[in-house]
C-alpha positions as protocol buffer text, in pm:
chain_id: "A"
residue {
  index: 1
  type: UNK
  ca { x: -27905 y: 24898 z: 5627 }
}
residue {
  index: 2
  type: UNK
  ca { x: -27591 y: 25034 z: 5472 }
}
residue {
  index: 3
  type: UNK
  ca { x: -27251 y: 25007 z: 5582 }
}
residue {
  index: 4
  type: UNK
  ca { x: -26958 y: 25220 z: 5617 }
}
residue {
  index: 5
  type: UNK
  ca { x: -26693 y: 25196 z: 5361 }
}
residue {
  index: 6
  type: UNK
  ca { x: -26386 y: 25017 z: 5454 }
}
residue {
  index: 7
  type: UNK
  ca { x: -26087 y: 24903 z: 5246 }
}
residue {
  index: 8
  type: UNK
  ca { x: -25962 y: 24578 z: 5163 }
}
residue {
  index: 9
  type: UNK
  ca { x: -25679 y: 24459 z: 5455 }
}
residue {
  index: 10
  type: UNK
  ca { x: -25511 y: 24367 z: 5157 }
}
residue {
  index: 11
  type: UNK
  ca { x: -25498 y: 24758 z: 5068 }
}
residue {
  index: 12
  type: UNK
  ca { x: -25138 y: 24903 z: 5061 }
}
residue {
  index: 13
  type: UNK
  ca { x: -25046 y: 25173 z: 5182 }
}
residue {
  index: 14
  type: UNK
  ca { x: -24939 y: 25358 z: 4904 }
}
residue {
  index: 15
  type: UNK
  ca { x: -25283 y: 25506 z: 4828 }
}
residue {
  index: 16
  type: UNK
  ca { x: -25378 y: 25298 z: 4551 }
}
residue {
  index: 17
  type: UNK
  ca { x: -25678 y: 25137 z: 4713 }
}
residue {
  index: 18
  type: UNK
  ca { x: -26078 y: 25089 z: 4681 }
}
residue {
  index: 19
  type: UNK
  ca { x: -26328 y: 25140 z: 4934 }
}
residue {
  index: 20
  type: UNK
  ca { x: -26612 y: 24936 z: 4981 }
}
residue {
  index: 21
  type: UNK
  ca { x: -26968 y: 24937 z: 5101 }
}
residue {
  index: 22
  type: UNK
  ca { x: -27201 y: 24630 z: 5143 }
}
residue {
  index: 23
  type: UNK
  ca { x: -27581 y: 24691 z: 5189 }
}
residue {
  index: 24
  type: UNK
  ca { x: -27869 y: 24438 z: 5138 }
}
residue {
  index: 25
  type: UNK
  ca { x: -27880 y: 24477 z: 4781 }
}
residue {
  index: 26
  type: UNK
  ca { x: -27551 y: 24433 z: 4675 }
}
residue {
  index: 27
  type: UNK
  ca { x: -27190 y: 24633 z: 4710 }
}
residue {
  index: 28
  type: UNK
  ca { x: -27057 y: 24950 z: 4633 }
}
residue {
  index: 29
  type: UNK
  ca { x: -26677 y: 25043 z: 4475 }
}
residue {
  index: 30
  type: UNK
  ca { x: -26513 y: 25382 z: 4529 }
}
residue {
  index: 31
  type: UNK
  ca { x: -26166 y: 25564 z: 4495 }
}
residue {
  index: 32
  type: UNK
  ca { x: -25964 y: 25617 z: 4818 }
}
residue {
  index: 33
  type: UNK
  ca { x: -25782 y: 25851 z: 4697 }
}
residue {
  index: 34
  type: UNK
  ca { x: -26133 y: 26077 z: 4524 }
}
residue {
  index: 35
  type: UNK
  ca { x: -26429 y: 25957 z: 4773 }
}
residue {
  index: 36
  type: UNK
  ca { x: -26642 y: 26265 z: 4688 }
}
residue {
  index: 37
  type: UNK
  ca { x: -26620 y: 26100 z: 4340 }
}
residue {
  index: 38
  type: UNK
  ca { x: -26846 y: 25849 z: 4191 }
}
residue {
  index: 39
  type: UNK
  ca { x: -26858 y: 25512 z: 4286 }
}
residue {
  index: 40
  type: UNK
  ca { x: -27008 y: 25165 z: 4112 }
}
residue {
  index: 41
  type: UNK
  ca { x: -27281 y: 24981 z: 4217 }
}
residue {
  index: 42
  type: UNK
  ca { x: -27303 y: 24573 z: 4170 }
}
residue {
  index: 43
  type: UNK
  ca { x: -27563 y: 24392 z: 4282 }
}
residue {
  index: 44
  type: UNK
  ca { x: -27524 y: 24089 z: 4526 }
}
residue {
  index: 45
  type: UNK
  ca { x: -27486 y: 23834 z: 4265 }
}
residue {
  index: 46
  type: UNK
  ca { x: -27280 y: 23999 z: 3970 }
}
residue {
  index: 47
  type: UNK
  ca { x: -27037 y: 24119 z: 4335 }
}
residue {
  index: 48
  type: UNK
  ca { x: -27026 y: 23764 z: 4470 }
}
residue {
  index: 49
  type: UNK
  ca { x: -26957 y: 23594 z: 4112 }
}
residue {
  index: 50
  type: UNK
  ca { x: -26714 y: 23882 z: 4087 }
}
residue {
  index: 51
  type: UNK
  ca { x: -26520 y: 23842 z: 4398 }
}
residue {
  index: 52
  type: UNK
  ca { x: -26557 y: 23425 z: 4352 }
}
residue {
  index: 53
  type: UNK
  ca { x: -26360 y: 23467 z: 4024 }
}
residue {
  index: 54
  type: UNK
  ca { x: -26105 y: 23681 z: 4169 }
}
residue {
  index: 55
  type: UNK
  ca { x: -26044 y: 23449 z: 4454 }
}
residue {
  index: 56
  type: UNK
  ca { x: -26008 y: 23156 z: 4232 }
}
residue {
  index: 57
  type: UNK
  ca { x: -25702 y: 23341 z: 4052 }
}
Protein backbone atom coordinates (compact mmCIF):
# COMPACT_ATOMS: atom_id res chain seq x y z
CA UNK A 1 0.00 0.00 0.00
CA UNK A 2 1.83 3.01 -1.32
CA UNK A 3 0.85 6.45 -1.35
CA UNK A 4 0.88 9.28 -3.65
CA UNK A 5 3.50 11.83 -3.25
CA UNK A 6 2.50 15.03 -1.74
CA UNK A 7 4.56 18.00 -0.51
CA UNK A 8 5.07 19.40 2.76
CA UNK A 9 2.15 22.39 3.45
CA UNK A 10 5.08 24.00 4.63
CA UNK A 11 6.41 23.89 0.84
CA UNK A 12 6.81 27.40 -0.75
CA UNK A 13 5.96 28.21 -3.63
CA UNK A 14 8.97 29.08 -5.19
CA UNK A 15 9.76 25.54 -6.39
CA UNK A 16 12.22 24.60 -3.96
CA UNK A 17 10.30 21.76 -2.40
CA UNK A 18 10.39 17.78 -1.69
CA UNK A 19 7.84 15.35 -2.37
CA UNK A 20 7.01 12.65 -0.26
CA UNK A 21 5.66 9.14 -0.23
CA UNK A 22 4.80 7.00 2.88
CA UNK A 23 4.25 3.19 2.41
CA UNK A 24 4.34 0.43 5.12
CA UNK A 25 7.92 0.17 5.16
CA UNK A 26 9.06 3.43 5.56
CA UNK A 27 9.10 6.94 3.34
CA UNK A 28 10.29 8.06 0.23
CA UNK A 29 12.13 11.75 -0.70
CA UNK A 30 12.05 13.22 -4.20
CA UNK A 31 12.75 16.57 -6.14
CA UNK A 32 9.69 18.68 -7.15
CA UNK A 33 11.24 20.32 -9.41
CA UNK A 34 13.06 16.64 -11.28
CA UNK A 35 10.33 13.85 -10.24
CA UNK A 36 11.43 11.52 -13.09
CA UNK A 37 14.71 11.70 -11.05
CA UNK A 38 15.81 9.53 -8.27
CA UNK A 39 14.47 9.62 -5.04
CA UNK A 40 15.73 8.25 -1.31
CA UNK A 41 14.36 5.67 0.52
CA UNK A 42 14.34 5.65 4.63
CA UNK A 43 12.92 3.19 6.43
CA UNK A 44 10.15 3.84 9.13
CA UNK A 45 12.47 4.26 11.95
CA UNK A 46 15.68 6.12 10.55
CA UNK A 47 12.29 8.61 8.81
CA UNK A 48 10.55 8.97 12.17
CA UNK A 49 13.93 9.61 14.24
CA UNK A 50 14.62 11.87 11.29
CA UNK A 51 11.58 13.95 11.23
CA UNK A 52 11.53 13.79 15.44
CA UNK A 53 14.92 15.61 15.30
CA UNK A 54 13.84 18.09 12.89
CA UNK A 55 10.77 18.92 14.82
CA UNK A 56 12.65 19.36 17.97
CA UNK A 57 14.78 22.25 16.20
Amino acid sequence: MTSEWHKSSYSSTGGQCVEVREHETGTDVRDSVHPDSSCLSFPLVQWVSLTTHADAV
